[in-house]
MARPA-200736 format. One record per residue (C-alpha): x, y, z. Coordinates in Angstrom, 2 decimals, always signed. Layout:
# residues N
<c1:X&c2:Y&c3:Z>
...
# end
This chain:
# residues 275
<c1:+40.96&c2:-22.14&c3:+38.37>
<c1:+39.09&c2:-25.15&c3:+40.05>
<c1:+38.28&c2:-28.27&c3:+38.03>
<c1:+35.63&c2:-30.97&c3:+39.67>
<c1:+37.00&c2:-34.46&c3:+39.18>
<c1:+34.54&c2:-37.71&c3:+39.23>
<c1:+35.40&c2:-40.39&c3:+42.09>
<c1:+35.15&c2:-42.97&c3:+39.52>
<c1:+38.70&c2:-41.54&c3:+38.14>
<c1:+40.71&c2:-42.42&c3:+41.90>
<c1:+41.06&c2:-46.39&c3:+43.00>
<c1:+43.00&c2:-44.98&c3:+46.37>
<c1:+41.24&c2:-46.42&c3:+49.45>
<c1:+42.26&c2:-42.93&c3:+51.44>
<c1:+40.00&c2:-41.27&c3:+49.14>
<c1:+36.40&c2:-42.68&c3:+50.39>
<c1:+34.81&c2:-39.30&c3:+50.60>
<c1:+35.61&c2:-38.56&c3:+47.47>
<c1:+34.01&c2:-41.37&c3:+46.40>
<c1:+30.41&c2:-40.44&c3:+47.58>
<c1:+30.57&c2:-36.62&c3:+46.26>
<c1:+32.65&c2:-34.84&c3:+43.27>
<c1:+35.92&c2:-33.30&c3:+45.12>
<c1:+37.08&c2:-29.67&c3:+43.86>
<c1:+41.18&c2:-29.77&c3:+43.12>
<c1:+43.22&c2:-26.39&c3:+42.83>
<c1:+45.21&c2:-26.90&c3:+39.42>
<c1:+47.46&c2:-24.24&c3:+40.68>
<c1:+48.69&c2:-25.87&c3:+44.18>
<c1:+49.93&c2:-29.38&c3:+44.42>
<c1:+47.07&c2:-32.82&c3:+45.09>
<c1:+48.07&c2:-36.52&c3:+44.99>
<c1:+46.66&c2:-37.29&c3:+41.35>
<c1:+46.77&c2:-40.59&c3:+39.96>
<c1:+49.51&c2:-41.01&c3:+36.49>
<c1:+46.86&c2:-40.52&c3:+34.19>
<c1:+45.26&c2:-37.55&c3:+35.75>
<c1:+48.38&c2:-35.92&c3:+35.80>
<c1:+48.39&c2:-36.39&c3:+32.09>
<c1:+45.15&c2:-34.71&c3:+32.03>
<c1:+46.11&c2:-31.98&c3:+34.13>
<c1:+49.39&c2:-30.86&c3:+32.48>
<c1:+47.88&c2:-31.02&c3:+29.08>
<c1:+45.10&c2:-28.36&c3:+30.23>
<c1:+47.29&c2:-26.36&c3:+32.15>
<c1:+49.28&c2:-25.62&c3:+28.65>
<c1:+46.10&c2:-25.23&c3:+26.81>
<c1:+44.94&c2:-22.67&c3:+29.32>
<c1:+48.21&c2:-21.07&c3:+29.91>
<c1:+48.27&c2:-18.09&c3:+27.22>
<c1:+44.66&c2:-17.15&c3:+28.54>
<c1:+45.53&c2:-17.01&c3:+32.52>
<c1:+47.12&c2:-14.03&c3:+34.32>
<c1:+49.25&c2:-14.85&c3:+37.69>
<c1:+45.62&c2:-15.48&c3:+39.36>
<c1:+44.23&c2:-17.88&c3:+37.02>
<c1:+41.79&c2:-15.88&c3:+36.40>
<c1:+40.84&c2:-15.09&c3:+32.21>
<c1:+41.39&c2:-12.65&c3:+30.38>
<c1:+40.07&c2:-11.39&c3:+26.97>
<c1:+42.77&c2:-9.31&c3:+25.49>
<c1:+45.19&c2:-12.26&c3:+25.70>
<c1:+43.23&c2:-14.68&c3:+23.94>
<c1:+44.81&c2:-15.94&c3:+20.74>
<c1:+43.21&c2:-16.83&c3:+17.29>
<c1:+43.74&c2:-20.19&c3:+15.71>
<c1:+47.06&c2:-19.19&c3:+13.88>
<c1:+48.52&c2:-17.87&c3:+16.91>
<c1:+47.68&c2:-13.98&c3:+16.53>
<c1:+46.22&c2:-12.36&c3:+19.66>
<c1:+42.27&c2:-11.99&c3:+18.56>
<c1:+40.49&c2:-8.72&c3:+18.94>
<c1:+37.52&c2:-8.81&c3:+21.00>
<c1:+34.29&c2:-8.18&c3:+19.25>
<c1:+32.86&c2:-6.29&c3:+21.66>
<c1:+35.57&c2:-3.43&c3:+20.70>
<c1:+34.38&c2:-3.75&c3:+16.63>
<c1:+38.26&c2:-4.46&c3:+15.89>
<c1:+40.74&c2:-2.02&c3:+14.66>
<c1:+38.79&c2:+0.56&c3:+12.85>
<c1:+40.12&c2:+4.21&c3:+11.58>
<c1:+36.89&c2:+6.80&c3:+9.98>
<c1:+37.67&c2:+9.51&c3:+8.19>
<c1:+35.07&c2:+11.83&c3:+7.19>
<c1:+36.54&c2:+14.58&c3:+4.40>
<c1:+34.70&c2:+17.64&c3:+3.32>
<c1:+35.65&c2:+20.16&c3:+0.32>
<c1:+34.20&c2:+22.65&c3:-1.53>
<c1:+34.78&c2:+19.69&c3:-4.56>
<c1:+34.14&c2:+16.30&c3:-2.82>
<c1:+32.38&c2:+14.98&c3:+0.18>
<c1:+33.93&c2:+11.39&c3:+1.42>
<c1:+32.81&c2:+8.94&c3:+4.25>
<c1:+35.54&c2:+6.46&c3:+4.72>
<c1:+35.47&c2:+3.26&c3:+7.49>
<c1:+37.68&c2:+0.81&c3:+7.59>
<c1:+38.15&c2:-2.29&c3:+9.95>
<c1:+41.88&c2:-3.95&c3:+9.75>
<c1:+40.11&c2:-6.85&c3:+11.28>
<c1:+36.89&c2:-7.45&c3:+9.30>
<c1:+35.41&c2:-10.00&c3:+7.25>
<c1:+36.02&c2:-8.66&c3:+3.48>
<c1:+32.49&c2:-6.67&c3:+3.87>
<c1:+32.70&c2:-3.50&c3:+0.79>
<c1:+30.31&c2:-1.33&c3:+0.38>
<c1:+31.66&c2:+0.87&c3:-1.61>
<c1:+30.12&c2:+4.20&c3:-4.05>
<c1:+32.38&c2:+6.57&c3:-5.01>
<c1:+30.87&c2:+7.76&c3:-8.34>
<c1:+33.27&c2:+6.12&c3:-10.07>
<c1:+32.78&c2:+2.30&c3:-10.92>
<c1:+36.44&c2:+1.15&c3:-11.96>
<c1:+37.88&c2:+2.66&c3:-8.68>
<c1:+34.42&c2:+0.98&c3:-6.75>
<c1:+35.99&c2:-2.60&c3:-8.10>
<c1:+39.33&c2:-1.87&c3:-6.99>
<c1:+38.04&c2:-1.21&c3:-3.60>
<c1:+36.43&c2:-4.31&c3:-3.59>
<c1:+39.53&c2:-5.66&c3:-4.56>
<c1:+41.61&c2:-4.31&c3:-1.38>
<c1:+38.55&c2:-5.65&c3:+1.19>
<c1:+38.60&c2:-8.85&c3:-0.56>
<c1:+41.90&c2:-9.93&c3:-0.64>
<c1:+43.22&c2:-7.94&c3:+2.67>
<c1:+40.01&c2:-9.17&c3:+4.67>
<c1:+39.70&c2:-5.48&c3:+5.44>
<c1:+36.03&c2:-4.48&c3:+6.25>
<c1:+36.12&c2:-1.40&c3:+3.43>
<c1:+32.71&c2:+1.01&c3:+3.30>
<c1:+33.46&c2:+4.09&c3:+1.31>
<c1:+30.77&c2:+6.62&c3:+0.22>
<c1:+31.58&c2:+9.64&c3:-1.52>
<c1:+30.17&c2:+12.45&c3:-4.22>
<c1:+32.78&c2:+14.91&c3:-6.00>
<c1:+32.83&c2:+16.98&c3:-8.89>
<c1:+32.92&c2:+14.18&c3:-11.33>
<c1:+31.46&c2:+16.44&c3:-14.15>
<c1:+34.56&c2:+17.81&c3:-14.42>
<c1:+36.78&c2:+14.80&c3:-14.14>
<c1:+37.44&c2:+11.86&c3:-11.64>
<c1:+40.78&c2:+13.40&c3:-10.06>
<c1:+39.66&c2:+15.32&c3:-7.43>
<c1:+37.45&c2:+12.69&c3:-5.65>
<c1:+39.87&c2:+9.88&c3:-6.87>
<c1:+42.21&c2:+11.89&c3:-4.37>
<c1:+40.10&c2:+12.40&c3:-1.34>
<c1:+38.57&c2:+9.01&c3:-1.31>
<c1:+42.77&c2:+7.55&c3:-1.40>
<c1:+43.52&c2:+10.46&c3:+1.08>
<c1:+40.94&c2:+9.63&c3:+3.50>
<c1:+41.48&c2:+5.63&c3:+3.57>
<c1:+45.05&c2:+6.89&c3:+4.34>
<c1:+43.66&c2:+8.70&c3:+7.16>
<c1:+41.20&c2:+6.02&c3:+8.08>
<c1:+44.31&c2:+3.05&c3:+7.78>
<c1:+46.61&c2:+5.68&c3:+9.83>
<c1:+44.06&c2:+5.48&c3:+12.95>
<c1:+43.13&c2:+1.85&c3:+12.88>
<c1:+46.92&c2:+1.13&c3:+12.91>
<c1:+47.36&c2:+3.03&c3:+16.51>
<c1:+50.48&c2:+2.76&c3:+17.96>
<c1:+51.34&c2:-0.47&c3:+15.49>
<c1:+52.46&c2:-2.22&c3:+18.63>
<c1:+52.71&c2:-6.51&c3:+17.87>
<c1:+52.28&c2:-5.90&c3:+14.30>
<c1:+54.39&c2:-7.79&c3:+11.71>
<c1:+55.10&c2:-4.26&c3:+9.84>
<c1:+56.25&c2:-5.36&c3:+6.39>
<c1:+54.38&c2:-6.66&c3:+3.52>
<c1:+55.13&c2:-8.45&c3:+0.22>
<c1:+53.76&c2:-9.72&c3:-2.10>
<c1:+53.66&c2:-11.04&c3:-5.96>
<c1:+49.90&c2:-11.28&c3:-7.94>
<c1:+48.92&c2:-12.71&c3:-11.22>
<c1:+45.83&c2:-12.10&c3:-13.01>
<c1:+46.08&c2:-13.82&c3:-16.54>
<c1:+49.29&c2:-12.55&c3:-18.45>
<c1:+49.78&c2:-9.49&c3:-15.81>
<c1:+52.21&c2:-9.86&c3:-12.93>
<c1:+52.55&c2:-7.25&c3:-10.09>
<c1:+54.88&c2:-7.11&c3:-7.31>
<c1:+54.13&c2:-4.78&c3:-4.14>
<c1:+56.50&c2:-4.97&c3:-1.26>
<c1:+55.27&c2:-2.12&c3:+1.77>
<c1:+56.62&c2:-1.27&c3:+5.08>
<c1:+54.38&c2:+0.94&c3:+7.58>
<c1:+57.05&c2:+2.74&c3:+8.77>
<c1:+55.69&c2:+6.13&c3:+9.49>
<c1:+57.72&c2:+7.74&c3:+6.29>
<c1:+55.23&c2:+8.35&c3:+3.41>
<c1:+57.28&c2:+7.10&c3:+0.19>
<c1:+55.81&c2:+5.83&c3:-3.07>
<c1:+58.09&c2:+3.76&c3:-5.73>
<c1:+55.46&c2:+3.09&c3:-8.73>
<c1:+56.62&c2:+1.82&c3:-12.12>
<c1:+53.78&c2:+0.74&c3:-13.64>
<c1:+53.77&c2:+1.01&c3:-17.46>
<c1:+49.63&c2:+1.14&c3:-18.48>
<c1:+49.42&c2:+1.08&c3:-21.97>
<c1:+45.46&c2:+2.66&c3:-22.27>
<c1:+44.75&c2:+6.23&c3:-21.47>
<c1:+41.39&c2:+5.17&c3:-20.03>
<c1:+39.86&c2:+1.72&c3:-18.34>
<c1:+36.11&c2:+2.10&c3:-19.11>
<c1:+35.77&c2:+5.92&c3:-18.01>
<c1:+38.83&c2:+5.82&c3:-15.53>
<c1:+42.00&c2:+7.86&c3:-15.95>
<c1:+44.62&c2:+5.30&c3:-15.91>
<c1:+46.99&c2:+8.63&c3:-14.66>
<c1:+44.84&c2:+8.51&c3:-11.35>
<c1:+46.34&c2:+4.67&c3:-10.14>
<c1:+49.42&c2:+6.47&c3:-9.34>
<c1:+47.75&c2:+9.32&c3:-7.72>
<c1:+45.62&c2:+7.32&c3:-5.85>
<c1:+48.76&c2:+5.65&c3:-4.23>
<c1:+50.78&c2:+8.71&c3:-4.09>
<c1:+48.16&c2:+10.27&c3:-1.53>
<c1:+47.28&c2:+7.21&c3:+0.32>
<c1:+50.99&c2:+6.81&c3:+1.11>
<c1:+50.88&c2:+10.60&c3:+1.86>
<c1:+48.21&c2:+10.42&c3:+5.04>
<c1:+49.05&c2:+6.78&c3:+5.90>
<c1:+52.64&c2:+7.34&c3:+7.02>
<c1:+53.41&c2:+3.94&c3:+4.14>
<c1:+56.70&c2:+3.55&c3:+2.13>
<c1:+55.27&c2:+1.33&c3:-0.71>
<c1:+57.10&c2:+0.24&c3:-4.08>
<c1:+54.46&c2:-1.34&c3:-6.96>
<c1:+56.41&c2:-2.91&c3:-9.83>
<c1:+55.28&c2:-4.39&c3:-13.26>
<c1:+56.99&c2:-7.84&c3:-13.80>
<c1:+54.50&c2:-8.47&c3:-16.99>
<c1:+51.54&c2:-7.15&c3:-18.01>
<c1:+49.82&c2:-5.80&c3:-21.66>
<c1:+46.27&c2:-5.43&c3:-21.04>
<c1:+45.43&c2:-2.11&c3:-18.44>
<c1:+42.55&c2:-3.76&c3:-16.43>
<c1:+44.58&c2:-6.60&c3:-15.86>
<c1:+47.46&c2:-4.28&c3:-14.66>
<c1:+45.06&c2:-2.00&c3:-12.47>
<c1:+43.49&c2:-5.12&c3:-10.84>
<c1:+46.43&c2:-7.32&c3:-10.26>
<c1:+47.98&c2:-4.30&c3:-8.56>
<c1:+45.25&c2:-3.78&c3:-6.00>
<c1:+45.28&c2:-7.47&c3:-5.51>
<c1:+49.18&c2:-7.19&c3:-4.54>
<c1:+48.68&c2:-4.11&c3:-2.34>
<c1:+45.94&c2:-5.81&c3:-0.30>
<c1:+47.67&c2:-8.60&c3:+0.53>
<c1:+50.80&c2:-7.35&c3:+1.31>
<c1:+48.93&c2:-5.04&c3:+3.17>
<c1:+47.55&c2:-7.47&c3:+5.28>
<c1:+50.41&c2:-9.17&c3:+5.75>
<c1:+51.98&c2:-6.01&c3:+7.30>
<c1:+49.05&c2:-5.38&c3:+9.88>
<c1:+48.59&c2:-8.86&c3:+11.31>
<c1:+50.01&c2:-9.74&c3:+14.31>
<c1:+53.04&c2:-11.37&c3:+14.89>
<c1:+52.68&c2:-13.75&c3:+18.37>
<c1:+56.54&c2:-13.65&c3:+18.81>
<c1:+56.50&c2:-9.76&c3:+19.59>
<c1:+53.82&c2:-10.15&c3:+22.53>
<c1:+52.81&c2:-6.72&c3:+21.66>
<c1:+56.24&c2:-4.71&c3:+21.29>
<c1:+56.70&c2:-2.41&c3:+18.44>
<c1:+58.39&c2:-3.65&c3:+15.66>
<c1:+61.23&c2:-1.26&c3:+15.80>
<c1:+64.64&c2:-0.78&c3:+17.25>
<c1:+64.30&c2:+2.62&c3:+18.00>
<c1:+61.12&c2:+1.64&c3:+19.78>
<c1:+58.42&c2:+3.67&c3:+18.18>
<c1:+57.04&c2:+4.26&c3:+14.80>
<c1:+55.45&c2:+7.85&c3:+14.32>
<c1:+54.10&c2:+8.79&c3:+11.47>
<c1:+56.85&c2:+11.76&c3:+10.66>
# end
């Protein structure tokens, strides 16, 4: 890197030519620099230090976001996983974008599970798009399934190789007299602890039997251990909600970055597969 330095800035007779024209200094090989300048210089090398390779020259994939996680070029959209599920009883579009901007757009024929989706892009900053017509006729459980099995799917891919990520996830959420506490680890092993106690058979149209299902097969194609526990809670929406709420923040707690790891995978055996 070269850096062009005004004449006004050196007072050293020796220096008259660089007084008539602006001199071009190498920050990476050694020049007679006044006290002050050498401030100057020191305090830019460390600012541009995490961005330079051995040739000073810069690089995108090591740039850094303001709290010190390495940033994901926009140019490459982010981490995003999409999933597109066909049956002879649903047909489900999912896309989802671990580094987004909390954008939902989400239709899944069933409005409660719509809002709860809205819930997990809100408070996870996940970009979240889910489209998807079933057999709701007959009931909500067979495209409350593939919508929770395809997000697995979709989470699964945008994940990769989990390399730099912080890998665990907890966390407690309120919403009025309900209190849920979610606590994940993207491990690779699909396991589901749930001990929710719902006291309503039904939110609005929605099978309250279906939250647990709809975990049970997201941790299934997601390769997630995740345990959901009720610390309080009387009214079902509140439950429902607050739960969502806990899994999307713990969630995104588990797939930022962690700047200490400078990429490694957050695992003494070295790997995390998903079996």
């Amino acid at each position: 890197m070269e850096v062009s330095i005004p004449h006004r800035c050196f007072n050293s007779s020796t220096l008259t030519q660089a007084r008539q024209s602006k001199t071009q200094f190498n920050l990476w090989h050694p020049v007679l620099l006044p006290a002050r300048l050498q401030l100057r210089k020191s305090h830019l090398l460390q600012t541009l230090a995490p961005l330079m390779d051995s040739r000073s020259h810069l690089i995108v994939h090591r740039a850094f976001d303001d709290n010190g996680s390495p940033s994901v070029p926009k140019e490459l959209g982010g981490r995003v996983g999409e999933v597109k599920r066909v049956t002879k009883e649903t047909n489900v579009y999912v896309k989802i974008n671990l580094d987004g901007n909390a954008v939902a757009e989400n239709n899944t024929g069933i409005p409660f599970l719509d809002h709860m989706l809205d819930q997990l892009a809100s408070h996870g900053l996940f970009d979240v798009h889910v489209k998807a017509t079933g057999d709701t006729h007959i009931d909500d459980h067979h495209t409350n399934e593939d919508v929770a099995l395809a997000i697995g799917t979709a989470f699964l891919q945008a994940l990769g190789d989990r390399k730099g990520i912080n890998r665990f996830g907890d966390f407690s959420a309120p919403l009025d007299e309900a209190l849920i506490h979610v606590s994940l680890d993207l491990s690779g092993r699909p396991h589901l602890g749930y001990d929710l106690h719902i006291p309503t058979e039904r939110v609005g149209t929605y099978d309250t039997q279906l939250v647990e299902h709809f975990f049970q097969s997201l941790v299934n194609t997601s390769g997630m251990t995740l345990h959901i526990r009720q610390l309080a809670g009387k009214n079902s929406h509140h439950i429902i909600e607050a739960t969502f709420k806990a899994f999307a923040r713990a969630l995104r707690q588990a797939t930022e970055y962690d700047p200490r790891r400078r990429g490694s995978v957050p695992s003494s055996k070295g790997v995390l597969s998903r079996s």
